[in-house]
C-alpha positions in Angstrom: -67.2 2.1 -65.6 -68.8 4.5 -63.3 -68.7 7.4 -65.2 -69.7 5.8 -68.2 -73.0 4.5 -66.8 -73.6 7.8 -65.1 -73.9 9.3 -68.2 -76.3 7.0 -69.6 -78.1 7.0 -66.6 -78.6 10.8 -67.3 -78.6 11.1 -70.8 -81.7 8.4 -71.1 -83.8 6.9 -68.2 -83.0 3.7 -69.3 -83.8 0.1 -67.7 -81.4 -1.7 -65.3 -82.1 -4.7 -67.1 -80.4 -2.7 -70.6 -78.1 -1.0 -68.6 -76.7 -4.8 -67.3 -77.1 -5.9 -70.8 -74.9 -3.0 -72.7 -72.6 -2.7 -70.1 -71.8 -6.5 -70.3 -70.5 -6.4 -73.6 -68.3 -3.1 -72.8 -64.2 -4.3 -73.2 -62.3 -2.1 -71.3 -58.9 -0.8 -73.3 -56.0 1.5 -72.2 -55.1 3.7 -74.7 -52.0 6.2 -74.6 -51.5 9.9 -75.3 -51.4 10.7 -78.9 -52.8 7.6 -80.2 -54.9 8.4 -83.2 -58.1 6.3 -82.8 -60.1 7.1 -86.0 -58.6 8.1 -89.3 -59.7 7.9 -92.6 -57.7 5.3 -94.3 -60.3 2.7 -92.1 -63.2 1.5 -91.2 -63.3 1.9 -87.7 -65.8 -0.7 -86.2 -65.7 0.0 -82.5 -67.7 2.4 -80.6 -65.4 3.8 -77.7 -67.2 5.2 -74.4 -64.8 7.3 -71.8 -64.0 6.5 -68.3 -61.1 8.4 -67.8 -59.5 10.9 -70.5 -59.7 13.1 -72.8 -60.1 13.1 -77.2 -60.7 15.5 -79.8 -62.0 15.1 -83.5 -59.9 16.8 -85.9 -59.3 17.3 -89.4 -56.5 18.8 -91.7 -56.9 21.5 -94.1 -54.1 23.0 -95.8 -51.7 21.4 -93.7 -53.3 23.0 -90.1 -55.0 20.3 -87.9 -58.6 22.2 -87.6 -60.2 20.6 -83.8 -64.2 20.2 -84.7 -64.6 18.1 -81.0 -63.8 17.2 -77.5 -64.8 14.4 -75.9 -64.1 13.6 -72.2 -65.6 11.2 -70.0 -68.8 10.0 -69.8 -68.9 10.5 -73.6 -68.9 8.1 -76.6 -67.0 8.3 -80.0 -66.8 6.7 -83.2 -66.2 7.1 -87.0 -69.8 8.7 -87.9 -69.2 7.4 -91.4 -68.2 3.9 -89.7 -71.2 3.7 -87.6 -73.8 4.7 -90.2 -72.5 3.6 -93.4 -69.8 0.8 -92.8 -67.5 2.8 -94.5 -64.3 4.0 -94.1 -64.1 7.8 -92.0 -64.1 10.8 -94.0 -61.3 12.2 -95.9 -59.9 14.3 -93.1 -61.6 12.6 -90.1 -59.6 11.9 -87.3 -59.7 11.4 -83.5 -56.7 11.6 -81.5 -56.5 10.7 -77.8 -55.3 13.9 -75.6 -54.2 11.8 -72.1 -53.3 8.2 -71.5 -57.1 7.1 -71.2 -59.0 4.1 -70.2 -62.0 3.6 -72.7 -64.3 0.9 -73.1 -65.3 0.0 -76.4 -68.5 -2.2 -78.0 -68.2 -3.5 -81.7 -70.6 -1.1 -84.4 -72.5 -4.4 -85.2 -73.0 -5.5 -81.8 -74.9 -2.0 -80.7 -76.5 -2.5 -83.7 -77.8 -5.8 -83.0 -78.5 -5.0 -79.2 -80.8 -1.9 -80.8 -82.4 -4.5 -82.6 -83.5 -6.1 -79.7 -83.7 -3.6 -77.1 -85.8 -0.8 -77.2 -84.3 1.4 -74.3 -80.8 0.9 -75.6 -82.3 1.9 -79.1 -83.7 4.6 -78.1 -80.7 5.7 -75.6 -78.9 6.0 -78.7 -81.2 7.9 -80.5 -81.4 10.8 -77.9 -77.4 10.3 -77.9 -77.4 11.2 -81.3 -80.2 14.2 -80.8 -78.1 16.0 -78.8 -75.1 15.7 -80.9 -77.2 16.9 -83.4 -78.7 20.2 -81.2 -75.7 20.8 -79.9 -73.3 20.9 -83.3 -76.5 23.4 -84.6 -75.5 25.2 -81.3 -71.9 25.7 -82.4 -73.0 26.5 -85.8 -75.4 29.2 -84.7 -72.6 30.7 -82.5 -70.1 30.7 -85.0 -72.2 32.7 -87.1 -72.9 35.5 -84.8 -71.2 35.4 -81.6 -68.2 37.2 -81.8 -64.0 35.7 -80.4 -64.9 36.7 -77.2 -68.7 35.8 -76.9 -67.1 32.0 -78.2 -64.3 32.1 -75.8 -67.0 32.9 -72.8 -69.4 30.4 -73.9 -66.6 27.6 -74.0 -65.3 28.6 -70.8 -68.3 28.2 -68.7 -69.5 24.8 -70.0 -65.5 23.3 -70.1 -63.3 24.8 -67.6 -61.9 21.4 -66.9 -60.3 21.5 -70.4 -58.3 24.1 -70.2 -55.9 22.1 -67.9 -56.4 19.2 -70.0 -56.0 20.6 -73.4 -53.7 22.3 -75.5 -54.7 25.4 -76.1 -54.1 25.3 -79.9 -56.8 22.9 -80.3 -59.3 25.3 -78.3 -58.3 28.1 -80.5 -59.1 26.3 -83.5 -62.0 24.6 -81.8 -63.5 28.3 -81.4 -62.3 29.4 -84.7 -59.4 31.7 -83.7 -55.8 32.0 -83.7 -53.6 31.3 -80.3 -52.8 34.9 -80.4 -56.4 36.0 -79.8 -56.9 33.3 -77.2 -54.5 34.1 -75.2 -55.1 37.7 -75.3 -58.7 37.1 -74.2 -57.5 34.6 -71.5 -56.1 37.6 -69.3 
């Protein structure tokens, strides 16, 4: 569970004392390649965290699987329509698992109720969700005016890791370009 707490550590100074108490209620859970995690025909009721793997969000649009996130470890994921309105995930909203991955995993209600009650985990959770929020306004904003290769550069630098973890289909559409043109700026 180290890298899990390491990133909560660094995300949020956070208490030992709410550090003990969320990690206490953590299950750990293997979970094999492919495995779709979230889809939209459910209510998905578990928060994951990621000790070891990797995930992407997807969804499907005219039949093309469309990457909107990665998540590796140290991160969290979860149904956003789940976690904030109990319902079931988007239309398209998926998460598939990328490598067989160990994950530990907290029930929706239960982080709610330890929010409740603690304020550091609340507000953990809160700057969680802030820079979710900054950095999808990020990818936005470079979407709009960076050009293939700008993207590509960008990507590169912060996630080197991923490109020996990843297919590179799901970066290209991740950075809004076809294979061809990835692989093309690749050499």
């Amino acid at each position: 569970m180290k890298a899990i707490l390491q990133s909560i550590k660094d995300s949020y100074c956070i208490s030992d004392k709410s550090l003990k108490k969320l990690s206490d209620r953590l299950l750990p859970i293997e979970i094999r390649k492919k495995t779709i995690l979230v889809s939209p025909e459910k209510i998905n009721n578990n928060l994951y965290f990621i000790e070891r793997g990797v995930a992407r969000s997807f969804t499907i649009m005219d039949g093309k699987e469309i990457t909107s996130w990665f998540s590796k470890e140290g991160d969290l994921i979860y149904s956003t329509n789940s976690f904030y309105g109990k319902r079931k995930g988007y239309e398209s909203e998926r998460v598939q698992v990328l490598e067989n991955s160990l994950f530990y995993y907290i029930s929706i209600p239960e982080i709610h109720d330890l929010c409740l009650y603690d304020n550091d985990i609340a507000n953990w959770l809160r700057v969680l969700h802030q820079n979710a929020f900054v950095d999808l306004e990020r990818r936005l904003i470079s979407r709009l005016y960076l050009s293939a290769e700008e993207r590509y550069h960008d990507f590169f630098l912060n996630n080197k890791d991923l490109f020996n973890r990843v297919n590179l289909g799901h970066i290209a559409s991740y950075l809004g370009m076809s294979h061809v043109t990835l692989c093309a700026l690749r050499k």
